[in-house]
N, C-alpha and C positions, 0 to 999 in steps of 0.2 A: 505346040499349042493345040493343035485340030487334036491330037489322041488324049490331052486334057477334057477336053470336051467331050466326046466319045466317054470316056471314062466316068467325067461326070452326069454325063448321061442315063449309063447303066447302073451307075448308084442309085440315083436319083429314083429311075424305074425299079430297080430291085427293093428298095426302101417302102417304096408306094404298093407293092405287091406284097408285100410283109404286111404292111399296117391293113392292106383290105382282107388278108387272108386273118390276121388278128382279130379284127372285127365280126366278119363271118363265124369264125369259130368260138369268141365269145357270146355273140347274141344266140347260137346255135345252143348253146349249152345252157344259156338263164333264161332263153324267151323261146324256145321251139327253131326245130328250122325253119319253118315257113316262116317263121319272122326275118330271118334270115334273109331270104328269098325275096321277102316284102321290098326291101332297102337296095337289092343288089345294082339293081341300075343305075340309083340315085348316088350310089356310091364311088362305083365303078368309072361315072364324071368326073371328080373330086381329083384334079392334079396338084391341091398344096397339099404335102407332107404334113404340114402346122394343124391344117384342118384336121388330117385324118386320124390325127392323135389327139385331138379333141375330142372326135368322135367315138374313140376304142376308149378312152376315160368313160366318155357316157357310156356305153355300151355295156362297160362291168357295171358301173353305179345305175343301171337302167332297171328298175322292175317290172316297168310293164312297154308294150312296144308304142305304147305313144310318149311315154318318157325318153326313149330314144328319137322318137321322129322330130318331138319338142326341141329338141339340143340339132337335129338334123337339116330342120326348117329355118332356126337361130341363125344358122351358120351359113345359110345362104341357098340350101337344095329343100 
């Protein structure tokens, strides 16, 4: 059971590192890096999964970086 957990663990964490590096790299590409840069910490808190695929949705449909912070505020950061 303990190495279930472990294991779930590292999903878990590998998943969340995926979707902030998604995010990073889509707002990097539509809104400049520094917008980028703007969010990282706010993000970088954000341990539900659920949220942070809320967030990379906003993120490509975002055109300006407070249409992102709108949807980033929403959601609880």
């Amino acid at each position: 059971m303990y190495e279930l957990d472990i294991i779930r663990h590292l999903t878990e964490k590998a998943a969340k590192e995926n979707a902030l590096k998604y995010i990073f790299e889509v707002l990097t590409l539509r809104l400049q890096p520094d917008t980028a840069l703007r969010f990282k910490l706010a993000l970088e808190q954000i341990d539900d999964l659920e949220r942070l695929e809320v967030l990379l949705r906003a993120a490509v449909l975002a055109n300006t970086p407070e249409d992102f912070e709108q949807v980033l505020e929403e959601n609880g950061n």
